[in-house]
C-alpha positions as CSV (number, residue, x, y, z in Angstrom):
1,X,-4.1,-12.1,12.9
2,X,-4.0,-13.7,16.1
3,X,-6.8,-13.5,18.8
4,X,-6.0,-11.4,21.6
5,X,-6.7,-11.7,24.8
6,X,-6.3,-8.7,27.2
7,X,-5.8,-9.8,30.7
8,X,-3.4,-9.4,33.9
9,X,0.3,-9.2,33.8
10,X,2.6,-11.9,32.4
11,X,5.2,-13.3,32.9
12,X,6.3,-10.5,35.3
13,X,9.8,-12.5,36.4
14,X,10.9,-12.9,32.5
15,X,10.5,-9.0,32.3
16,X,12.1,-8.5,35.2
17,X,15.3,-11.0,34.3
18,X,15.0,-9.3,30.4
19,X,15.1,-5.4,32.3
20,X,18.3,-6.9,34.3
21,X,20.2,-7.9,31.7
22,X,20.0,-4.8,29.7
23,X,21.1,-3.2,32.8
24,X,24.0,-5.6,33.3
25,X,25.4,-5.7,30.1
26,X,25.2,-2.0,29.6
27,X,26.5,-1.1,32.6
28,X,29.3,-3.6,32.3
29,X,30.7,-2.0,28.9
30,X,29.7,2.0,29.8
31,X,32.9,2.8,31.6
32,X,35.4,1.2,28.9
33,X,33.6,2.5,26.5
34,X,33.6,6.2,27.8
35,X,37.5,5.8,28.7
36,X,37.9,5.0,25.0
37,X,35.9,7.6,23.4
38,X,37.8,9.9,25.3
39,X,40.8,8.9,23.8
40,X,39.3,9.3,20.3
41,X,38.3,13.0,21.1
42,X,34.4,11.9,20.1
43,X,33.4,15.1,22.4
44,X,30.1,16.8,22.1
45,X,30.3,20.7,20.7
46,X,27.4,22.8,22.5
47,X,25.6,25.0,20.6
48,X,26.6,28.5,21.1
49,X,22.9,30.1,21.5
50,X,22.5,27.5,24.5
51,X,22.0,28.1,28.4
52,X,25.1,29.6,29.4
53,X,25.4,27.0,32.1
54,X,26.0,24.2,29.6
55,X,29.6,26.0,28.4
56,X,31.2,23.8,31.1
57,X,29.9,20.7,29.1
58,X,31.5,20.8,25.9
59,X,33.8,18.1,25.1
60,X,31.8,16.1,27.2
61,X,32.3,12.7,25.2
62,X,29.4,12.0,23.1
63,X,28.1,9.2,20.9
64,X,27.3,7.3,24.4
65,X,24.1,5.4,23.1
66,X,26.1,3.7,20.6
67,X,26.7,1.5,23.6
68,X,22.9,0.4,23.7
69,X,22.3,0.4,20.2
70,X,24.7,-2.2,19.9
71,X,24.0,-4.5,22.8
72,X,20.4,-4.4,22.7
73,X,19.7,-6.4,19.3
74,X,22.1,-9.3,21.4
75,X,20.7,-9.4,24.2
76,X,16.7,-9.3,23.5
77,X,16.8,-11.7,20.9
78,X,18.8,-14.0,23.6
79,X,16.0,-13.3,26.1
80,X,13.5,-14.4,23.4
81,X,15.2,-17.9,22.8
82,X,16.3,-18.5,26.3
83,X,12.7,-18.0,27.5
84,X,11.3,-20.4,24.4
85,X,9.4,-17.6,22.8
86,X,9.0,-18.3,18.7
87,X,10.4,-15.3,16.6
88,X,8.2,-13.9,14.0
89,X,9.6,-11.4,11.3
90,X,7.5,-8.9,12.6
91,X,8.9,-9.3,16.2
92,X,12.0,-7.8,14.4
93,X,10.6,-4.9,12.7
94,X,11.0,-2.3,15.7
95,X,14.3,-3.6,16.2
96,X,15.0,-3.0,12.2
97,X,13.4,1.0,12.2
98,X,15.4,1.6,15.8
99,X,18.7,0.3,13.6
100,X,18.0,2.5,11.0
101,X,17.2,5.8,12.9
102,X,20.4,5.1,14.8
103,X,22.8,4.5,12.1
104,X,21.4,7.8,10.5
105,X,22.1,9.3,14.3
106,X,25.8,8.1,14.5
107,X,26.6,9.7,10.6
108,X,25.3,12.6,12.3
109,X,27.2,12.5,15.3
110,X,30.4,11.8,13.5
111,X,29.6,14.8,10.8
112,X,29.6,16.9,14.1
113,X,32.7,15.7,15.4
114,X,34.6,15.7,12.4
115,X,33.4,19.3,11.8
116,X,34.3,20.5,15.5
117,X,30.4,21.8,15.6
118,X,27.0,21.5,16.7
119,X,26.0,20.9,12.6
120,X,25.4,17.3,11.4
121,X,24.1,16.2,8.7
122,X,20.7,18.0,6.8
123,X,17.9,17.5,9.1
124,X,15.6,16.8,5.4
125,X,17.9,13.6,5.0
126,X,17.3,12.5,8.6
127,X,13.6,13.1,8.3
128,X,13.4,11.1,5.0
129,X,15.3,8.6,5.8
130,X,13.2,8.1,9.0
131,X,9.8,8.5,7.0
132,X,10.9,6.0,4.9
133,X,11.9,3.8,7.8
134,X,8.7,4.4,9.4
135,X,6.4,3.6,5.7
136,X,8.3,0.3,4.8
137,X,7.5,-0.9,8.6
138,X,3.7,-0.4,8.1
139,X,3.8,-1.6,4.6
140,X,5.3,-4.9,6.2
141,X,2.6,-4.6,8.9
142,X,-0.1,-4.8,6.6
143,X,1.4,-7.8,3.7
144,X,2.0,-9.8,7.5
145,X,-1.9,-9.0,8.4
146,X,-0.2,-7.3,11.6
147,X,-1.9,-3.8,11.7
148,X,-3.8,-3.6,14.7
149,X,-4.4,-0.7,16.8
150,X,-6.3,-1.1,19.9
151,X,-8.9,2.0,19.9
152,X,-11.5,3.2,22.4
153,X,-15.2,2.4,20.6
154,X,-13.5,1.0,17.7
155,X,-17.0,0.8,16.0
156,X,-16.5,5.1,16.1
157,X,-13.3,4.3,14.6
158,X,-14.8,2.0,11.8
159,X,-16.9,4.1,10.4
160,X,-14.9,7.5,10.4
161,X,-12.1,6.1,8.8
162,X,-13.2,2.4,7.5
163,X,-11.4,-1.2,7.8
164,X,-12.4,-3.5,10.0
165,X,-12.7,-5.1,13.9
166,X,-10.8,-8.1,14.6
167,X,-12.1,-8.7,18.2
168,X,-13.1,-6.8,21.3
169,X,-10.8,-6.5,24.6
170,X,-13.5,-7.4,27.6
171,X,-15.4,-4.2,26.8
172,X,-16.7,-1.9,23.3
173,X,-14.4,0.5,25.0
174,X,-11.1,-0.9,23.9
175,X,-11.6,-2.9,21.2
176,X,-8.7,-4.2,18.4
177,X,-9.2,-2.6,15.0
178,X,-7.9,-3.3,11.6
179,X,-7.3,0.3,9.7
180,X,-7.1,0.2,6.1
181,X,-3.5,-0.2,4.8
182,X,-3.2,3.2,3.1
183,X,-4.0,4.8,6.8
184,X,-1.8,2.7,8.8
185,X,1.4,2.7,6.4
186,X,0.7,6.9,6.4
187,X,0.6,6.9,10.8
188,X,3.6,4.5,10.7
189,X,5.6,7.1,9.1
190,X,4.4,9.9,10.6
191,X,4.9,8.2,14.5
192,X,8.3,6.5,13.6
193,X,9.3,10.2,12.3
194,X,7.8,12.1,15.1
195,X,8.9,10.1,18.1
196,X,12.7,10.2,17.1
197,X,12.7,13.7,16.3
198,X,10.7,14.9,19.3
199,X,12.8,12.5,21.5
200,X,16.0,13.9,19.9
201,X,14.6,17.8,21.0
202,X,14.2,16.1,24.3
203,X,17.8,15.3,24.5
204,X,19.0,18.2,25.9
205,X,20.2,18.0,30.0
206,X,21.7,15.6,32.0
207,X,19.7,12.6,32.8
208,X,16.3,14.1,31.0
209,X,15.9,11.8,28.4
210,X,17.2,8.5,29.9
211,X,15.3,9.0,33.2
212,X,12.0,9.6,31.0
213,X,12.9,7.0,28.5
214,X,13.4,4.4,31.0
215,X,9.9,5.3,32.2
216,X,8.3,5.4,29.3
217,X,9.5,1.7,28.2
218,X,9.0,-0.1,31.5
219,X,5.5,1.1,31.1
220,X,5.1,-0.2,27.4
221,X,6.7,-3.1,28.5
222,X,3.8,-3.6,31.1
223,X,1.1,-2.6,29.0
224,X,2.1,-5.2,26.5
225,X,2.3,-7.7,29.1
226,X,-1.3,-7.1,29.3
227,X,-2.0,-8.3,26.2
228,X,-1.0,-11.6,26.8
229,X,1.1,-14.2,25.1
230,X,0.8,-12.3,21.4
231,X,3.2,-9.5,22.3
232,X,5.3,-10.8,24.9
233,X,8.4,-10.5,22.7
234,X,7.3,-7.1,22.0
235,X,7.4,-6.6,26.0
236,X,10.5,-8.3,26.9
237,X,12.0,-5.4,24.0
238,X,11.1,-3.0,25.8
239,X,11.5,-4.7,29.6
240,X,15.4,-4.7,28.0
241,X,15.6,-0.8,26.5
242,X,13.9,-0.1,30.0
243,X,17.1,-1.9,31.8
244,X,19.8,-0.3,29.4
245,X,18.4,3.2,29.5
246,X,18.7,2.8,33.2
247,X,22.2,1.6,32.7
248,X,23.0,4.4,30.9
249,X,21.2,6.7,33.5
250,X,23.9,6.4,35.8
251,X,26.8,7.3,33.7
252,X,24.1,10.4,32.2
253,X,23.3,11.8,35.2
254,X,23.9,15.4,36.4
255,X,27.3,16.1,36.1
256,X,27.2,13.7,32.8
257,X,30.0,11.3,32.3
258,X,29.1,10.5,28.5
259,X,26.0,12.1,26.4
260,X,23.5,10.1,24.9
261,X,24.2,12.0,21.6
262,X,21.6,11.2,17.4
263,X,23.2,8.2,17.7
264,X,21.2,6.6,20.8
265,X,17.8,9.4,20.7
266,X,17.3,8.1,17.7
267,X,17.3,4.7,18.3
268,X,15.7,5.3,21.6
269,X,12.7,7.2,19.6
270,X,12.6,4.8,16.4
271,X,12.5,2.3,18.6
272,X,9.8,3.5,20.5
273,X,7.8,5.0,17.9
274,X,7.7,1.5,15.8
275,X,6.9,-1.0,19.1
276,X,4.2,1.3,19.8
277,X,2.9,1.3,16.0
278,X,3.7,-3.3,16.0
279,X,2.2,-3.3,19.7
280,X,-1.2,-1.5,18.6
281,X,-1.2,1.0,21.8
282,X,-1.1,4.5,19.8
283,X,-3.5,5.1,21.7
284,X,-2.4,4.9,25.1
285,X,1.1,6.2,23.5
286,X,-0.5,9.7,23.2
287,X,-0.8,10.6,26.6
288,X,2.0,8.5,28.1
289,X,4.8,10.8,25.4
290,X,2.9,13.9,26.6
291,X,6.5,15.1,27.3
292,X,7.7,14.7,23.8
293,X,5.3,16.0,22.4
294,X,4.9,18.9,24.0
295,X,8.6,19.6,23.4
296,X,8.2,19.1,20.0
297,X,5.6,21.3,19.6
298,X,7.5,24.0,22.1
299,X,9.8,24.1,19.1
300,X,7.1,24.4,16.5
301,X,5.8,27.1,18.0
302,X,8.9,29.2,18.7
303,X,9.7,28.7,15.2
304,X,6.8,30.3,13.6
305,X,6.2,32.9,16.5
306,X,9.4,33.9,15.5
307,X,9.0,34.3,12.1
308,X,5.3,35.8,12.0
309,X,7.0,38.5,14.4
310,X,9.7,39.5,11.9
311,X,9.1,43.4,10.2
312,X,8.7,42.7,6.3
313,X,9.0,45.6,4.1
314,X,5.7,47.0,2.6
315,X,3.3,44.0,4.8
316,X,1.1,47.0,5.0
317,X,0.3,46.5,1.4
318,X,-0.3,43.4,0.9
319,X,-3.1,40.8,2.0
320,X,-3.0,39.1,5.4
321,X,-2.6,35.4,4.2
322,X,0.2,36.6,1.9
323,X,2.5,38.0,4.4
324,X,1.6,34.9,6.7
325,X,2.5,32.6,3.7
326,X,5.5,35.4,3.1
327,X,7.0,35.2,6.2
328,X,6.5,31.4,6.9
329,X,7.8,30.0,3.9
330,X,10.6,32.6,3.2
331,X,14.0,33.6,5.0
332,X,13.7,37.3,6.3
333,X,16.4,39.5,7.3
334,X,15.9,40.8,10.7
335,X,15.1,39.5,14.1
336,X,11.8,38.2,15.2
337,X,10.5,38.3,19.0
338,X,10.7,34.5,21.0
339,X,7.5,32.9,22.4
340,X,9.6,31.1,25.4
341,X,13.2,32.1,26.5
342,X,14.9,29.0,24.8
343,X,13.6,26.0,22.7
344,X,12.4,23.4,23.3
345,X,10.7,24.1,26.4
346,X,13.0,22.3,29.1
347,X,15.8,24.8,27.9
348,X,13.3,27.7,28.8
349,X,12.0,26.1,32.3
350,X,15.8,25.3,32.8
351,X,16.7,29.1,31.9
352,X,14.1,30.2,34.3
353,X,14.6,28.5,36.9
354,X,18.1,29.1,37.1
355,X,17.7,32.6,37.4
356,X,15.6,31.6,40.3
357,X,18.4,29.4,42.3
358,X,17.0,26.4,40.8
359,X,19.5,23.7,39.8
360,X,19.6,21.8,36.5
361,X,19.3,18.4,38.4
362,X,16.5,19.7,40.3
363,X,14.5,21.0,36.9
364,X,15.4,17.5,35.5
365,X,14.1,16.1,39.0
366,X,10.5,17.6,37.9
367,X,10.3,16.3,34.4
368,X,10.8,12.5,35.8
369,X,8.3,13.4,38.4
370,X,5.7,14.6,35.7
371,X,6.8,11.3,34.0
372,X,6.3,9.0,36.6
373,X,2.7,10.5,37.4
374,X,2.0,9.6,33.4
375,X,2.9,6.0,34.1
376,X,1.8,5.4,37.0
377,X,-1.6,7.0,35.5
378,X,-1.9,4.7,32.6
379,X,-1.4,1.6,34.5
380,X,-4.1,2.8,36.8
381,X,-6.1,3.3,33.7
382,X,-4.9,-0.1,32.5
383,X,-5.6,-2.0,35.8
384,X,-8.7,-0.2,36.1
385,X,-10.3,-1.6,32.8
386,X,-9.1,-5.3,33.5
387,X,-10.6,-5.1,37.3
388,X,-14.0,-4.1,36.1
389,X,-14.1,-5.0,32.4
């Protein structure tokens, strides 16, 4: 384990150059690439119990982040070399989980467009396949001595849930801490699996995810850069997603041109998921994908409000925590009542909002807003700590 040092920004013009030529070389190959999917039919089928407003969208080509899946493992790694950074199997490792998630997003792309629906492929496959991804990357973690997770008090930390502290940051507020392996391999799968799941739900208007996404990175990226020289690959990654999400923003936005479709959320949410697990900053991850997880758990709750509302016949009878158990674990007839108008939740702000005269650009407007006040308040956070630690 190296020694880590957290202190200002660095290397700010090799981010910059690395966030560029993501742009560039995204940019560069969108509109071919849309032209030709047209021609191969790969459209996008919108789920009939959608927003009514989004009829106009189907056949939209689809599959767009294959573009960026692609590219991106050629041009970081190019970055690293032509900046003289030494590669590290574990620089590779997000890289290797965002491959994975998106390979299991394209089969399910193409399962859609083959079968002229919104059904891919079992979401119990997807899940596995992404716990999976998400266990192996911790268990490689740990065997590299690699699992670190910067914590606030990570004495606290230490003794609630053992291992050990491999330095202090400035302050005992921030500190570096060792989990044991069983813990960490166990939140590796659980955050790899999570973040690409809750930023596929996100995926679900023009521009939404790829103006939060591009956010979200450029601000990983930076928080890296804080680190210091130990996870400067790990910054330049996500300096470059940063670049091509905002290359793929301008095909994306409202009306869309091309749809981000499994193929790039999932990449886009392994990927971030796993360089927030290899860069240690869980922490600071939890309130900067307030967003995603909030629409996860939108979709959690309508879920289960939906099925605890359902009439079973003869619930009078029996106990409490058996029709609970009953109703959550069995498929009713009948029609439960819906917590929010539409799931996940930007579908039910975007539904409301409508009604009011309320664009969908305008409602995706907000959500970048509300993203952009979570950056920018992190990096406060961030610059406030290195100023007075």
């Amino acid at each position: 384990m190296q020694t880590i040092s957290f202190g200002h920004l660095s290397h700010p013009t090799e981010l910059l150059l690395t966030c560029l030529a993501g742009f560039s070389c995204c940019v560069a190959v969108f509109p071919s690439y849309i032209n030709w999917i047209k021609k191969k039919q790969f459209q996008q089928y919108v789920r009939e119990d959608g927003p009514k407003s989004h009829a106009a969208k189907d056949k939209t080509p689809t599959a767009g982040g294959v573009v960026f899946t692609l590219l991106t493992p050629i041009f970081v790694p190019a970055a690293w070399w032509l900046f003289g950074y030494k590669v590290e199997v574990w620089h590779l490792i997000p890289l290797a989980v965002a491959l994975i998630c998106g390979a299991v997003g394209f089969v399910d792309d193409f399962a859609k467009v083959t079968s002229r629906s919104n059904q891919g492929i079992s979401g119990y496959i997807r899940l596995a396949i992404e716990l999976g991804a998400g266990f192996c990357a911790g268990a490689i973690l740990v065997a590299l001595n690699q699992n670190i997770l910067f914590v606030p008090y990570p004495e606290l930390f230490q003794q609630l849930f053992g291992g050990t502290i491999s330095s202090a940051l400035g302050s005992h507020f921030l500190g570096a801490w060792v989990p044991h392996p069983v813990f960490y391999i166990l939140l590796s799968g659980f955050l790899v699996a999570s973040t690409a799941n809750a930023f596929n739900l996100h995926d679900g208007m023009d521009g939404l995810s790829s103006g939060t996404g591009c956010q979200v990175f450029a601000c990983i990226s930076l928080i890296l850069s804080f680190y210091g020289e130990t996870f400067m690959q790990y910054s330049l990654l996500a300096a470059g997603v940063a670049g091509a999400l905002s290359a793929f923003l301008v095909f994306n936005k409202y009306p869309a041109r091309v749809f981000m479709g499994d193929t790039g959320s999932l990449f886009i949410g392994g990927l971030m998921g796993s360089l927030v697990l290899a860069g240690g900053m869980v922490f600071l991850f939890v309130p900067l994908a307030a967003i995603y997880i909030v629409e996860a758990l939108s979709v959690m709750a309508q879920v289960i409000y939906f099925k605890l509302t359902k009439k079973m016949e003869g619930e009078e009878a029996l106990p409490f925590y058996k029709v609970i158990l009953t109703k959550l674990t069995k498929k009713l007839p009948g029609e439960g009542k819906r917590l929010l108008r539409m799931a996940p939740v930007h579908h039910h702000f975007e539904v409301v909002l409508q009604e009011k005269g309320v664009a969908e650009w305008q409602v995706v407007l907000m959500f970048w807003i509300v993203q952009s006040l979570i950056c920018l308040s992190v990096i406060g956070f961030i610059i406030s700590f290195v100023s007075f630690s």
